[in-house]
C-alpha beads as a LAMMPS data file, in Angstrom:
LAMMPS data file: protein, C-alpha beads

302 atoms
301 bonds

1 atom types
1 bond types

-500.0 500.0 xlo xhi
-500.0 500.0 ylo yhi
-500.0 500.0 zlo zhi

Masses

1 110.0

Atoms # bond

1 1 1 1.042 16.737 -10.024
2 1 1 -0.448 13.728 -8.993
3 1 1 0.013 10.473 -11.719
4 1 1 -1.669 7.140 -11.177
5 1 1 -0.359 4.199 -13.287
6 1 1 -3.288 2.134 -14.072
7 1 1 -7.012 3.397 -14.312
8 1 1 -8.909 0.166 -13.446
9 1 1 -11.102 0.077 -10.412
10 1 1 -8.674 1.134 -7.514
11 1 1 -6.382 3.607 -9.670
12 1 1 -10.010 5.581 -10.928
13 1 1 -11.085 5.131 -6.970
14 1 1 -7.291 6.982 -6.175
15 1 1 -8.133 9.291 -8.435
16 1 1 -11.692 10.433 -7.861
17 1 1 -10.411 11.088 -4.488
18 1 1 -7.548 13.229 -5.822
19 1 1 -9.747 14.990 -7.855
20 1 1 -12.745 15.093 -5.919
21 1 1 -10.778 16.948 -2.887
22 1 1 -9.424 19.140 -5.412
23 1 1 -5.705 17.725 -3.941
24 1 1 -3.870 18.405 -7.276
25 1 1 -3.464 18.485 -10.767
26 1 1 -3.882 14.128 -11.810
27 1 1 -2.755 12.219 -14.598
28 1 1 -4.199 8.727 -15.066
29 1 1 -2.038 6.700 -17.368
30 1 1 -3.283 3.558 -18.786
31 1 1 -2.438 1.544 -21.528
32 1 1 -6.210 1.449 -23.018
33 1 1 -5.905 5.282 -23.578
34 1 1 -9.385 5.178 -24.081
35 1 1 -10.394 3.906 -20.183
36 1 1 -8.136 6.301 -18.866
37 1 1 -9.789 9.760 -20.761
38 1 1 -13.172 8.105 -19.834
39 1 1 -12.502 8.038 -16.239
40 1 1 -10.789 11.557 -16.318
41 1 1 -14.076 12.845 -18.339
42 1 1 -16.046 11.157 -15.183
43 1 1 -13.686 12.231 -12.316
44 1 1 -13.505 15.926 -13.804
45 1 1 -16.903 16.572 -12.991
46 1 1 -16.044 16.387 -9.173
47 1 1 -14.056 18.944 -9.047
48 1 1 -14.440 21.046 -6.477
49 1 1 -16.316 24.519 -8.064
50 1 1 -13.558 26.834 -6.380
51 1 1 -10.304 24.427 -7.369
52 1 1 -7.944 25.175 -10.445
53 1 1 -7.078 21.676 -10.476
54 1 1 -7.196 19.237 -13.871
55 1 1 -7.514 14.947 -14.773
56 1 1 -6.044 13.866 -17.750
57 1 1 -6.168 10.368 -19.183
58 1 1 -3.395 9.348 -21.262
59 1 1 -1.707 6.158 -22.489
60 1 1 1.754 7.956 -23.097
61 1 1 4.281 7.765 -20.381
62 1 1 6.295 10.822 -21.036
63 1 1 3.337 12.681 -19.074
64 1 1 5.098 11.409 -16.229
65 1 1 7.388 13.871 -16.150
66 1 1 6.891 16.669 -13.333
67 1 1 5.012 14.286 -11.040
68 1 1 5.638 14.796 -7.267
69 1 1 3.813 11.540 -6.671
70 1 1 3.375 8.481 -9.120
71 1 1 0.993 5.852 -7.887
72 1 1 1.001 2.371 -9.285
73 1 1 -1.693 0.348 -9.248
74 1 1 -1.732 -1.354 -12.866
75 1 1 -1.544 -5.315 -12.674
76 1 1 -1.292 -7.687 -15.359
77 1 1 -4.184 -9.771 -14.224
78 1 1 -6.197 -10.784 -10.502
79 1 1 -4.525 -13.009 -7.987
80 1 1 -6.052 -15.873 -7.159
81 1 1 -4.813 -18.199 -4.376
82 1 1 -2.569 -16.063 -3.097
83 1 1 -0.704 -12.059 -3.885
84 1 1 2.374 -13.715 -4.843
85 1 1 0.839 -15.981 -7.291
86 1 1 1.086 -13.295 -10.121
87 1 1 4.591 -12.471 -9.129
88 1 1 6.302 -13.076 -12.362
89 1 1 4.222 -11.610 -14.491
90 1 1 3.387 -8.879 -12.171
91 1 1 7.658 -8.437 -11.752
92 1 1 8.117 -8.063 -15.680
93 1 1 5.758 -4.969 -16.004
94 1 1 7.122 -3.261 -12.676
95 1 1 10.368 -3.635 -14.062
96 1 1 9.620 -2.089 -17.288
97 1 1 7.630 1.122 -15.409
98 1 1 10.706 1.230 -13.087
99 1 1 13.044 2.113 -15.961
100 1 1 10.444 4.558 -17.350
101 1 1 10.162 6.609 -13.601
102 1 1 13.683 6.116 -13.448
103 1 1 14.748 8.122 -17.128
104 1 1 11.282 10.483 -16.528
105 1 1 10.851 11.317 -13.460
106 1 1 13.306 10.043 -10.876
107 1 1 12.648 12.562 -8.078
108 1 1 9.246 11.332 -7.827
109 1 1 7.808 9.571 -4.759
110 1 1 6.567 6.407 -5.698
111 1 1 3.777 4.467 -3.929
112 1 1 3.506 0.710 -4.885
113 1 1 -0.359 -0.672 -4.759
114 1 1 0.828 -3.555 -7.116
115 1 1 0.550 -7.154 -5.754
116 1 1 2.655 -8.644 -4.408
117 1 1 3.570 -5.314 -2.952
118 1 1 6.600 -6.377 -0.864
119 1 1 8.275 -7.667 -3.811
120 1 1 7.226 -5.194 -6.170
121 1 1 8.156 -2.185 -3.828
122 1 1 11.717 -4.119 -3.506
123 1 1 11.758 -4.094 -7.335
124 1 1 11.119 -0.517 -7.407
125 1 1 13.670 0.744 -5.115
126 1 1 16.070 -0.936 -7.023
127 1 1 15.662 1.542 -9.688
128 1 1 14.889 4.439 -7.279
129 1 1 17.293 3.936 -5.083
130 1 1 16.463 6.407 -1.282
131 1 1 13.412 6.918 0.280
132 1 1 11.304 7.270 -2.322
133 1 1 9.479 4.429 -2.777
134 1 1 6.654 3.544 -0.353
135 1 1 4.356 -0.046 -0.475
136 1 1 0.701 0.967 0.393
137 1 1 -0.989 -2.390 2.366
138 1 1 0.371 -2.436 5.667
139 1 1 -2.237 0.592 6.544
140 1 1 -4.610 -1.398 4.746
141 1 1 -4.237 -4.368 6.994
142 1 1 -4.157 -2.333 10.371
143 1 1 -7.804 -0.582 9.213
144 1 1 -8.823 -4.502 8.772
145 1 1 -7.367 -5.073 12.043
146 1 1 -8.629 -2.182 13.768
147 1 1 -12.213 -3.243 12.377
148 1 1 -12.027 -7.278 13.294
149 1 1 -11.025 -6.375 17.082
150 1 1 -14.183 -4.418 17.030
151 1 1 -16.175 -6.402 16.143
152 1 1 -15.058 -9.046 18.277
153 1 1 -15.265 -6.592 21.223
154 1 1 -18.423 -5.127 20.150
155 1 1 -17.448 -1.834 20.257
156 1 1 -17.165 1.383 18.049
157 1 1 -13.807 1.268 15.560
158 1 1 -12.826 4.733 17.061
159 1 1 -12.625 2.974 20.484
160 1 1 -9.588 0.589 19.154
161 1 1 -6.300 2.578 19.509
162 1 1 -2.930 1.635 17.714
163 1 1 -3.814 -1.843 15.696
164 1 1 -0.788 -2.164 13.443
165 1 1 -0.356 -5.053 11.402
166 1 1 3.153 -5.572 10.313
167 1 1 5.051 -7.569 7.671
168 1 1 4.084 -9.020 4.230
169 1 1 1.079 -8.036 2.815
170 1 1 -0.291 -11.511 2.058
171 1 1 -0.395 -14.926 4.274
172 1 1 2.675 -14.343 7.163
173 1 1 1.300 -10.708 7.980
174 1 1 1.583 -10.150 11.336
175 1 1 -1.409 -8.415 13.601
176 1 1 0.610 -6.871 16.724
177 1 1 -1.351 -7.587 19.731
178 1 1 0.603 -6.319 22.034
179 1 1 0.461 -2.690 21.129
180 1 1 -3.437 -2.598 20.415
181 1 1 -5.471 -1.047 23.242
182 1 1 -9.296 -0.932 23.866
183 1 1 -8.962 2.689 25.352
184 1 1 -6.512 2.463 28.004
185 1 1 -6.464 -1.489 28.284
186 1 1 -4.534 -3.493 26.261
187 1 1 -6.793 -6.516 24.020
188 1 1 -4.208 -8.994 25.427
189 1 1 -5.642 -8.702 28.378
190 1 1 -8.884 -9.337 26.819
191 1 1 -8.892 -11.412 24.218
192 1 1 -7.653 -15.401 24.821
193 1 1 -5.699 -17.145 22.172
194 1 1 -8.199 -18.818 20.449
195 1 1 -9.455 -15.353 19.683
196 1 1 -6.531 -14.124 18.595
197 1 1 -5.621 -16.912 16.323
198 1 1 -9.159 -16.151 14.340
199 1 1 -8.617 -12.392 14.134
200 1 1 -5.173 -13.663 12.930
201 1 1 -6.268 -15.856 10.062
202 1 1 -9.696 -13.702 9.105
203 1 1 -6.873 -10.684 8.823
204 1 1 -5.001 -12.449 6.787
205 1 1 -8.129 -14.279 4.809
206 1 1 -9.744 -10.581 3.978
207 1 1 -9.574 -10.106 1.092
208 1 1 -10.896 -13.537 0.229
209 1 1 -13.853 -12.611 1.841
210 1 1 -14.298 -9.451 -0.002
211 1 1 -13.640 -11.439 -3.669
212 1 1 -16.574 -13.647 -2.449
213 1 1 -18.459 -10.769 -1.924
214 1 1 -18.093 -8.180 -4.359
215 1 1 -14.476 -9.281 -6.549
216 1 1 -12.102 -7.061 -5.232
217 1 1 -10.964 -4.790 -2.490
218 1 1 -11.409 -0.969 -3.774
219 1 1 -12.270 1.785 -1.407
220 1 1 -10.305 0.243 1.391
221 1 1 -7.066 0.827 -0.723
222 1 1 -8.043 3.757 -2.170
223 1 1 -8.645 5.484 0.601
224 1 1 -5.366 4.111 2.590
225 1 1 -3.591 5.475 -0.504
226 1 1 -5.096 8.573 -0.723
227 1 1 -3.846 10.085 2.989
228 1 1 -0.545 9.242 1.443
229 1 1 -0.704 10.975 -1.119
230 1 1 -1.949 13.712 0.685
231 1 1 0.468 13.857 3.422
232 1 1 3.264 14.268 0.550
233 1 1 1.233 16.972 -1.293
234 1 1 0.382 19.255 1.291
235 1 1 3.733 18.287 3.663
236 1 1 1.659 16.758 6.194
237 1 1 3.350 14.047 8.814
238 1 1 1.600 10.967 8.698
239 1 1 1.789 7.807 10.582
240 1 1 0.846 4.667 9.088
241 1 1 2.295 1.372 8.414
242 1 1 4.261 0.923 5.202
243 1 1 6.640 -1.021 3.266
244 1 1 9.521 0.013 2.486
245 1 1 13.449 -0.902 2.067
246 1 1 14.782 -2.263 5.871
247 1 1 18.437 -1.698 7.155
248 1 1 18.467 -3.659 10.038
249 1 1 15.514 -2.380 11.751
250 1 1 13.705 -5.071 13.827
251 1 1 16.646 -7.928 13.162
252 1 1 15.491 -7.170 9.176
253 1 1 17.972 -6.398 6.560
254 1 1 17.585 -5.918 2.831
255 1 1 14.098 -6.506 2.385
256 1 1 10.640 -4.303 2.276
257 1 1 8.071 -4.998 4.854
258 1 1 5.111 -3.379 6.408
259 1 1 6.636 -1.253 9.380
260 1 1 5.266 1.391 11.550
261 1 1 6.609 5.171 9.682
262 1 1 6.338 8.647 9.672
263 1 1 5.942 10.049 5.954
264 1 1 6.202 13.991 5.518
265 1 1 7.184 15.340 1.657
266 1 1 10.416 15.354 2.046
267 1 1 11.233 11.932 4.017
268 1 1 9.957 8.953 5.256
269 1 1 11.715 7.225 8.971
270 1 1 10.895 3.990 10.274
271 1 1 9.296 3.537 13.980
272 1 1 11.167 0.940 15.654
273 1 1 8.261 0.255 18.576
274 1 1 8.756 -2.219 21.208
275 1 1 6.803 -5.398 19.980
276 1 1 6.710 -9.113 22.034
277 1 1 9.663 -11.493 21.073
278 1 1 6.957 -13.861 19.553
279 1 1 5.745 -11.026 16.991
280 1 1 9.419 -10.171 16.531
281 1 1 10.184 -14.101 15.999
282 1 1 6.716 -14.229 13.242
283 1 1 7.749 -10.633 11.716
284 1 1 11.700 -11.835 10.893
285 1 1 9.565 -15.139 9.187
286 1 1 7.384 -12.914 7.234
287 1 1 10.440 -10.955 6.259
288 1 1 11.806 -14.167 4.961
289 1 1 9.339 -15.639 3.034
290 1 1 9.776 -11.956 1.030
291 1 1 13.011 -12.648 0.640
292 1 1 12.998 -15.740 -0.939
293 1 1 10.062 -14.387 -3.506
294 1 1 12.595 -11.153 -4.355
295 1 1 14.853 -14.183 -4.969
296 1 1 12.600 -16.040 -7.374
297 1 1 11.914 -12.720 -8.917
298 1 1 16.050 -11.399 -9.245
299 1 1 16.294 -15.298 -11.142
300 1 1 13.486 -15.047 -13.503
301 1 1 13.966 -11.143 -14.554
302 1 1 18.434 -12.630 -15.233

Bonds

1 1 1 2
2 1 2 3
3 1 3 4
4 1 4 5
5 1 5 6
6 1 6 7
7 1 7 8
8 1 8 9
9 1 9 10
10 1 10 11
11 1 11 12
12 1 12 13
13 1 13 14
14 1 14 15
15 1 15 16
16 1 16 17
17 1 17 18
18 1 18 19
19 1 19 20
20 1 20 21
21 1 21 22
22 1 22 23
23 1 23 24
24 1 24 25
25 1 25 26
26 1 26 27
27 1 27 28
28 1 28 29
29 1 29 30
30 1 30 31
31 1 31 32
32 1 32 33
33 1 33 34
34 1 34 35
35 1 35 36
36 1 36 37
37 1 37 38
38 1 38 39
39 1 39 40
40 1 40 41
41 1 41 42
42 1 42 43
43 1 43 44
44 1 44 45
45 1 45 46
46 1 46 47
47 1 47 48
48 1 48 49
49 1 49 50
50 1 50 51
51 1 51 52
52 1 52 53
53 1 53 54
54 1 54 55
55 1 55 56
56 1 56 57
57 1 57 58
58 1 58 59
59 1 59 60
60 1 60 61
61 1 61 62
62 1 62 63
63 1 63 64
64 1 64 65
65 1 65 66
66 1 66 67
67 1 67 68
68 1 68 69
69 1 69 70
70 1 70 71
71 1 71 72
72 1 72 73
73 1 73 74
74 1 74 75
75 1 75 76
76 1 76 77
77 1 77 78
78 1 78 79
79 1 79 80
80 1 80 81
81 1 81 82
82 1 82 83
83 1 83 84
84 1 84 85
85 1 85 86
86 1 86 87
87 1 87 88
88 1 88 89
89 1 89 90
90 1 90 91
91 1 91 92
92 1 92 93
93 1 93 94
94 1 94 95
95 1 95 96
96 1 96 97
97 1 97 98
98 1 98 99
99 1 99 100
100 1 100 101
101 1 101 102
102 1 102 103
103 1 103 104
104 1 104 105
105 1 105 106
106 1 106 107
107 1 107 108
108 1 108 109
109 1 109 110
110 1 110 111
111 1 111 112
112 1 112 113
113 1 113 114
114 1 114 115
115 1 115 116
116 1 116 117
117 1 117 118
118 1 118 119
119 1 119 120
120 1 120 121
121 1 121 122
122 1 122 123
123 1 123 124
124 1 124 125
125 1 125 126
126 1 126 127
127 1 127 128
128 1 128 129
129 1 129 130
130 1 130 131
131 1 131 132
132 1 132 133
133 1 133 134
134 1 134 135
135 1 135 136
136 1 136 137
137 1 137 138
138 1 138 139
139 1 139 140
140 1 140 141
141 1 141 142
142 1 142 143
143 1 143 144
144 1 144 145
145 1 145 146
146 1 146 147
147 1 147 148
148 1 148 149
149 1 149 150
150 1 150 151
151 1 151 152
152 1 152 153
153 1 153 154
154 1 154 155
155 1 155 156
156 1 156 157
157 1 157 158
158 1 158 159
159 1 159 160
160 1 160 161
161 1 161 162
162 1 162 163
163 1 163 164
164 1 164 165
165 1 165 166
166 1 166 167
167 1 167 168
168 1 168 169
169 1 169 170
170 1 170 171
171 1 171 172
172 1 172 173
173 1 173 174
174 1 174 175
175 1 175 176
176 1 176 177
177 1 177 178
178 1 178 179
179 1 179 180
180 1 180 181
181 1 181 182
182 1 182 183
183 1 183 184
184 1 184 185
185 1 185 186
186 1 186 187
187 1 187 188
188 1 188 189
189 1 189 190
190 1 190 191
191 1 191 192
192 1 192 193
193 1 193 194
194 1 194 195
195 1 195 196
196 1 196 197
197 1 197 198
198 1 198 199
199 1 199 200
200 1 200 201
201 1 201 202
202 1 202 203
203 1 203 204
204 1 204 205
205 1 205 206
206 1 206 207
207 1 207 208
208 1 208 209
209 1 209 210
210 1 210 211
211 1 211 212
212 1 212 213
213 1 213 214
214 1 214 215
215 1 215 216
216 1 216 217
217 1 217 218
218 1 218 219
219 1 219 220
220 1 220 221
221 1 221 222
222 1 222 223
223 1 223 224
224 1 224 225
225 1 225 226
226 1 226 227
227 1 227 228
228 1 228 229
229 1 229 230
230 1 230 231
231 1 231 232
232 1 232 233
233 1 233 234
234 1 234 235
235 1 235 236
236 1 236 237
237 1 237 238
238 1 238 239
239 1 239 240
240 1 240 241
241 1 241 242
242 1 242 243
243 1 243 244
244 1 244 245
245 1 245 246
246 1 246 247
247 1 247 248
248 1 248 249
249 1 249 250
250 1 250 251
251 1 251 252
252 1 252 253
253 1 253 254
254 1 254 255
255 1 255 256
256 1 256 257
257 1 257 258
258 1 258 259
259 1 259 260
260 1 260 261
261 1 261 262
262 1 262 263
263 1 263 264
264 1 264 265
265 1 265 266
266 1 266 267
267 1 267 268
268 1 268 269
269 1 269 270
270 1 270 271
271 1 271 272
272 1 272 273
273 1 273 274
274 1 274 275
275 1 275 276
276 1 276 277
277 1 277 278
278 1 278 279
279 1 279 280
280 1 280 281
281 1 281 282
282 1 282 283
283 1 283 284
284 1 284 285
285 1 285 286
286 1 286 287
287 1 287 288
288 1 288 289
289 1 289 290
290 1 290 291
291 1 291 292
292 1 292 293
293 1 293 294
294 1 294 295
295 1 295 296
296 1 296 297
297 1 297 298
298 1 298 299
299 1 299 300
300 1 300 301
301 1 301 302
């Protein structure tokens, strides 16, 4: 069973594509009981004729229980300026559905959509302690990546091989340049730093773009979430970027970051690729600036 915490515009996306693909049985929990039955009422009728599958809206938790995968995406309110500048508020209500995985179902795998992810997929893990607890962005940010080189190449996305973007999801993310290819060639050897410096801050400055344009990224993340979920469901190895809980990989200790990782049902392991010292030097930043938010989140939760 698959559960989705939160059944506003990008849990209901997560879930229409659960549902929609006939994946597995879903459960959208929401605390206006009466949004989440409405969007299970719309998503059932997706269903693929031949699947046995079910959505459920709900506002009670204990429905949790039984879930292989639990998806949060429930916020208390949009970020503005910045991911992290919800944090509190956001910290206080992934506390409390921490506790509630933890005494319900604590073999679930848990993906974290919840801004700011690093911190809130730290926050998480601290209840669930292992590898069950995965921050979806990272994949979000490569697909943005992948796109911007593109388009800056004028070529087809397809044509872009292995654009990873590593670290927080928010203002220090860090594009890896040095492992993205245009076919065989690498874009280092094509692009000149003023180019990369714009691909760098329009990365970075997406979703900004996309608020301007239409409020809020949906599909993107929905989308990025869904082959997670899948991959767990149906044992599948996948390869993506994610956060998740560092012990020393990369110089990084103690800390969740987007990093390169291979997610099958029963595990997830971290890459460790070869990246330049100067993305090493901006990644151990980015991993710092997390850091001190988990730290201004561990004092205000005291």
């Amino acid at each position: 069973m698959i559960t989705i915490l939160g059944a506003g515009k990008v849990g209901s996306a997560i879930a229409f594509l659960c549902g929609s693909s006939g994946l597995d049985d879903v459960t959208l929990v929401n605390r206006n009981e009466k949004r989440a039955i409405g969007e299970a009422l719309d998503i059932t009728n997706s269903i693929p004729k031949n699947s046995t599958i079910s959505v459920t809206g709900t506002s009670d938790y204990s429905q949790i229980k039984n879930s292989d995968v639990i998806v949060i995406t429930a916020s208390v309110k949009a970020h503005t300026a910045s991911r992290s500048d919800i944090m509190l508020e956001q910290s206080v209500m992934i506390r409390d559905i921490a506790r509630k995985i933890s005494e319900l179902a604590p073999n679930s795998k848990v993906l974290v959509v919840t801004n700011p992810v690093d911190v809130m997929t730290y926050l998480m893990q601290t209840c669930n302690p292992g590898s069950n607890v995965i921050g979806i962005a990272s994949s979000l940010d490569s697909a943005r990546f992948r796109y911007l080189l593109a388009k800056e190449l004028r070529v087809d996305q397809s044509q872009i091989i292995d654009a990873m973007v590593m670290g927080e999801h928010d203002d220090s993310m860090v594009p890896i340049f040095s492992r993205a290819k245009l076919g065989n060639v690498s874009v280092n050897d094509i692009l000149n730093e003023k180019q990369k410096s714009q691909i760098t801050l329009d990365v970075r400055n997406y979703w900004k773009l996309l608020r301007d344009y239409k409020g809020s990224s949906v599909f993107g993340i929905a989308k990025n979430t869904f082959d997670v979920i899948e991959s767990i469901i149906q044992n599948q190895q996948l390869d993506i970027c994610a956060s998740v809980l560092l012990h020393g990989q990369y110089g990084v200790n103690d800390v969740c970051i987007g990093v390169p990782v291979t997610i099958t049902k029963s595990q997830v392991l971290i890459n460790e690729v070869s990246i330049s010292n100067y993305e090493k030097e901006q990644l151990r930043k980015s991993a710092g600036i997390v850091k001190s938010n988990i730290s201004q989140v561990s004092e205000f939760l005291k």
